[in-house]
N, C-alpha and C positions, 0 to 999 in steps of 0.2 A: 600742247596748247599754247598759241602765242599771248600777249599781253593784251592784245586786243580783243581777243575773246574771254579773255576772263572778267576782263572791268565790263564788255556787255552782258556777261553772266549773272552778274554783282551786281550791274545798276537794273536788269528783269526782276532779281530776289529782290532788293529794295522796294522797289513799284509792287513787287507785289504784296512787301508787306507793308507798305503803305495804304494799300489799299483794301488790304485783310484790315488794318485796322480802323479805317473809315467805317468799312461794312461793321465790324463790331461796335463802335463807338453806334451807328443809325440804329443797331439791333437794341444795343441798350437805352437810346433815348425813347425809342416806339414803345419796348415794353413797361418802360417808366409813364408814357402816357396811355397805356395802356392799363394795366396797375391804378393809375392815376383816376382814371375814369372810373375803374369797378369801384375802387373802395371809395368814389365821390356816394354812389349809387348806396353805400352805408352811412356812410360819411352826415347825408342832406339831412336826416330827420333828428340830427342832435342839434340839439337847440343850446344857445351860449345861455348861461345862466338868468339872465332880463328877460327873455321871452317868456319865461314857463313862470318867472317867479308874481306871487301872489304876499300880500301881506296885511296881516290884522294888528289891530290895537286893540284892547280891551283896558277900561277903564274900570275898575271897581270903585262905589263908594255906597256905603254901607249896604242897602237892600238893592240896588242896580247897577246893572252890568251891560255898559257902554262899549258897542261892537263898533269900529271902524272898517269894514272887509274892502279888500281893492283887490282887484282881479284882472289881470292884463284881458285886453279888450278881442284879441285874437283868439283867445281862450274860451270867451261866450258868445262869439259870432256863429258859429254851426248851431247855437241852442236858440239865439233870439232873434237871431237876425230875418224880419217878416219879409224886407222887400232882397234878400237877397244882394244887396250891392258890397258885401264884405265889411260895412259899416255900423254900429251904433249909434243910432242918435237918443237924444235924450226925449223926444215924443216914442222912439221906436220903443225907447224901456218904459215909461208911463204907460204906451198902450198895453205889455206885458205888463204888468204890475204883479194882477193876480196871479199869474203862470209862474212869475222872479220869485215871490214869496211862499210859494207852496213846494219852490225847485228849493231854495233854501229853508223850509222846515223842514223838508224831508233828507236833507244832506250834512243839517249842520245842528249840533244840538249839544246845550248847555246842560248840565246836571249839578243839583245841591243834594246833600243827604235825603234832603223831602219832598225831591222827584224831579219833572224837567222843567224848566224854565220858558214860559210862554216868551214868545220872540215876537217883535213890534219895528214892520220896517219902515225907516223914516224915509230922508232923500235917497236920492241918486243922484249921482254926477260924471260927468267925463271927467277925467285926470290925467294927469303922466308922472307913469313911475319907472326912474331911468331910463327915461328916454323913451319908454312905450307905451303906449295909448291902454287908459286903464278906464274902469268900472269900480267907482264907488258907491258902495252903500254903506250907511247908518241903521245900524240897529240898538235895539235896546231889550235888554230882557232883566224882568224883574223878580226879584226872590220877596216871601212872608218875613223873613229877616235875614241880618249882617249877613253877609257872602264871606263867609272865610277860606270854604275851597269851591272849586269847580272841576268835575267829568267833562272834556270836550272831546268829544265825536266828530271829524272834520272828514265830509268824505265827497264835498265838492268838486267834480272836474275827471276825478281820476280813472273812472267807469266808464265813461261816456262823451266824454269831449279831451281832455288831454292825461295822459297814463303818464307823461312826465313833470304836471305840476308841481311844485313845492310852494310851501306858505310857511313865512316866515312870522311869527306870534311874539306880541311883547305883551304881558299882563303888568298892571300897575295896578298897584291896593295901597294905595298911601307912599310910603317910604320902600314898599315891598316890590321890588321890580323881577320879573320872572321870566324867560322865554323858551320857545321849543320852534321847532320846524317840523311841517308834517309831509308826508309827501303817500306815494302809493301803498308803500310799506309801513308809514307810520302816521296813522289813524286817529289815535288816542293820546291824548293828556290828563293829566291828575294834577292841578294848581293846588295847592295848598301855601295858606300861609304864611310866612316863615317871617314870626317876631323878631328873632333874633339877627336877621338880613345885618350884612356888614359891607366893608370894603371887600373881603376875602372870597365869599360867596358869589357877588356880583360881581367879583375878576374870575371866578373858576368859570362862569355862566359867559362869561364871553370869552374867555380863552376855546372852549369849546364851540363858541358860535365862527371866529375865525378859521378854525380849522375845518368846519364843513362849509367855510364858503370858501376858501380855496381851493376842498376839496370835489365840493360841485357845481366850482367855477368852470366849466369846458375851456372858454377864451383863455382864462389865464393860465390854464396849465398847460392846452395846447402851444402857446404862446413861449414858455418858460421850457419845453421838452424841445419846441424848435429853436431855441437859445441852443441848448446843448449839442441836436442831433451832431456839430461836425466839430464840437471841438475832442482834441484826440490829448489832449493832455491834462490832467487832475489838476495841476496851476490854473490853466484855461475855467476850466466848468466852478471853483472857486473864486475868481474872477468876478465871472457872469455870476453867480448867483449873489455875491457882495453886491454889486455894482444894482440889482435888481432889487435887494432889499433894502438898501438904502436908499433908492430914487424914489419908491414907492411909499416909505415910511417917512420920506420931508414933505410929500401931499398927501399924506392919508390925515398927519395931523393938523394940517393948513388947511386942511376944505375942510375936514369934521368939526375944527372948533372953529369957523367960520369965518375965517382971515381971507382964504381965495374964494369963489366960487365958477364954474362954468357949468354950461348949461347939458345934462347929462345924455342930452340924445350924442350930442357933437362928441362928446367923452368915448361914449359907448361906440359909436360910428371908427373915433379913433383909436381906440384897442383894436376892433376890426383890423383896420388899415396896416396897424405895427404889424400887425402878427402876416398878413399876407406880405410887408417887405421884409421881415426875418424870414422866411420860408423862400422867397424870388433870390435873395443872396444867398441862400443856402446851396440853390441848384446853378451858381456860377462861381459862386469865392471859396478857398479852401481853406485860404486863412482866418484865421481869428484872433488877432494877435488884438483889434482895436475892436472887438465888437460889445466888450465892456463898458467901450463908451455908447455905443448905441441902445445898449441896455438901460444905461445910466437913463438918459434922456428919454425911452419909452417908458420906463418904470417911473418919470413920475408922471405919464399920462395912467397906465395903470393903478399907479395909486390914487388918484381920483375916482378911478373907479369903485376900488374898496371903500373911499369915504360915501359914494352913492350908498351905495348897500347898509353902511352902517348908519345911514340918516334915515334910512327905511324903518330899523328896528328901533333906534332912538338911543341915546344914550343919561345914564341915569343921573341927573342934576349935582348930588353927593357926591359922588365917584365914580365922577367925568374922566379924570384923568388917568387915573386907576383902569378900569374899562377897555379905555383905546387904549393903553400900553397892553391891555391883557390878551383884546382883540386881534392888535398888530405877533403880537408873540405867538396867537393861534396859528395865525397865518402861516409862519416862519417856520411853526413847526409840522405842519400841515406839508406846507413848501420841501421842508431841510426834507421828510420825510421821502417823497414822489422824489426825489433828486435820486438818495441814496439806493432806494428801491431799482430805479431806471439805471443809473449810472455802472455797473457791473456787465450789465449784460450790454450797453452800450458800447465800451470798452470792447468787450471781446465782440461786438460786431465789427469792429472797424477793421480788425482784423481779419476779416475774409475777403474775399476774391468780389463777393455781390454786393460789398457796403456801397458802391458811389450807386450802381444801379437803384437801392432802396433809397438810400437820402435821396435821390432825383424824384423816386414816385413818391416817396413820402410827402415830401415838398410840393408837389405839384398838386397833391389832392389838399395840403394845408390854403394854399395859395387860391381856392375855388371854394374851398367850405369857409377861408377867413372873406373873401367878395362876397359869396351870400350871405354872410352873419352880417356886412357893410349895407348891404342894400336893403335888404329886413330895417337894422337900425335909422337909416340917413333919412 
């Protein structure tokens, strides 16, 4: 075989594995949007933590018990809404008045040792909380004497309009500040109390409350697992997650003790946003060598967010600062947690043959559920 037949030999095998690998490169992008799509199709009806969230005040002072209830507005439109336009107006809940109040005795119920507590509802109002159109009402429910503890029974929403509500509760009885969050599974509280409240107690009471908002933050841990999905080295994902906790913790305490402020829809809108451009770079850049800094600078649009959240449940006048250090640590550990869990098996995915395929669909379905959690907010 002469020379000339071998280099046209050589340059068909080339062509054609140029061209086998085109074909495999289109087989893997299709099936990434392919993938992409389905798990959208699960993806849509997880709600980022603003939507679902509900939140109460309760005010004690001696025989009465001061309900502040705020209820995102999307959440009572299938129960009140009479003309049907996706709307709430404030004639629309006066015309319900009596239907609002008999749906809330029969969902929400105070108890003292000497039985339940008659409920008395005052106004209503439109509001906005973080960023999403809410339902306020005022209540009031009165005890024969001093309220030292209260049975609360919360079972609004979860039945029959939304099964992923949560409601965030802060009880205030003087000096005694208390909170729980209730959601499908958890129903019941038992307030009592507690004379001896300190700095200690009311740091353990928000260490704990940070870590179930980061833990059922969606946006932000979606957000923080798309940070990771490509970096392939333990320096890298230490990095990123420095870089994340520190941007977030220079505005968590700058908006909460009320030095910055912005306006929380635009906040909420821009977590959205980051997280769909960490997810669009994911599915072109392989490096990561600078995305520490990109971190940097969305974490502390995210930390605005955490100070939303935590201007919802209030923080305690005495041990303001105490609190948001306890709060921010919940987080952190909530966060270091979900890293360390994830990152093992991350690790040995990168190491197979189908890792670029799945970071492409992973990515692609981030990059469509973080536009619809954008559009919802904006």
């Amino acid at each position: 075989m002469n020379l000339k037949a071998i280099c046209r030999i050589n340059t068909y095998r080339g062509a054609q594995h140029e061209g086998g690998c085109l074909l495999i490169t289109r087989a893997r992008i299709a099936a990434a949007i392919v993938i992409s799509l389905t798990l959208l199709l699960f993806a849509l009806p997880v709600q980022a933590h603003p939507l679902n969230n509900g939140y109460s005040q309760i005010t004690i002072e001696n025989r009465n018990v001061d309900y502040e209830l705020s209820i995102p507005e999307p959440s009572l439109i299938g129960v009140f809404d009479l003309n049907k336009d996706n709307v709430l107006t404030v004639d629309e809940l006066n015309s319900e008045r009596a239907a609002i109040e008999d749906y809330l005795h029969k969902h929400l119920e105070l108890e003292v040792p000497a039985g339940l507590l008659e409920m008395q509802l005052g106004d209503m109002s439109k509001t906005d909380k973080s960023g999403i159109p809410a339902i306020s009402f005022q209540l009031r429910f009165t005890a024969k004497t001093t309220v030292d503890s209260l049975n609360i029974r919360y079972n609004l929403l979860f039945d029959d309009a939304d099964p992923l509500h949560l409601n965030f509760m802060v009880i205030t009885n003087g000096g005694d500040v208390d909170q729980t969050v209730f959601d499908a599974n958890n129903r019941n509280y038992h307030y009592q109390s507690m004379v001896q409240t300190g700095p200690f107690h009311s740091a353990f009471k928000y260490l704990l409350l940070g870590v179930e908002h980061i833990v059922t933050g969606y946006d932000h841990l979606v957000f923080l697992l798309s940070l990771i999905l490509v970096a392939s080295r333990l320096r890298d994902i230490i990095k990123i997650v420095t870089a994340f906790t520190i941007a977030h913790s220079i505005t968590l305490f700058l908006a909460a003790t009320g030095h910055i402020s912005v306006d929380s829809r635009w906040i909420e809108s821009g977590i959205a946003l980051t997280i769909a451009y960490v997810a669009i770079e994911n599915m072109f850049v392989r490096s990561v060598r600078l995305r520490w800094l990109v971190t940097f600078l969305f974490g502390l649009i995210h930390g605005m967010g955490f100070a939303g959240a935590i201007s919802e449940v209030g923080l305690p006048e005495e041990y303001m600062v105490s609190s948001l250090l306890s709060f921010n640590l919940g987080v952190e550990a909530g966060q270091l947690a979900i890293v360390l869990l994830v990152m093992p098996y991350l690790l040995k995915l990168q190491r197979t043959r189908h890792y670029r395929t799945i970071v492409l669909a992973v990515s692609g379905c981030v990059v469509l559920l973080a536009l619809y959690w954008f559009i919802q907010r904006i």
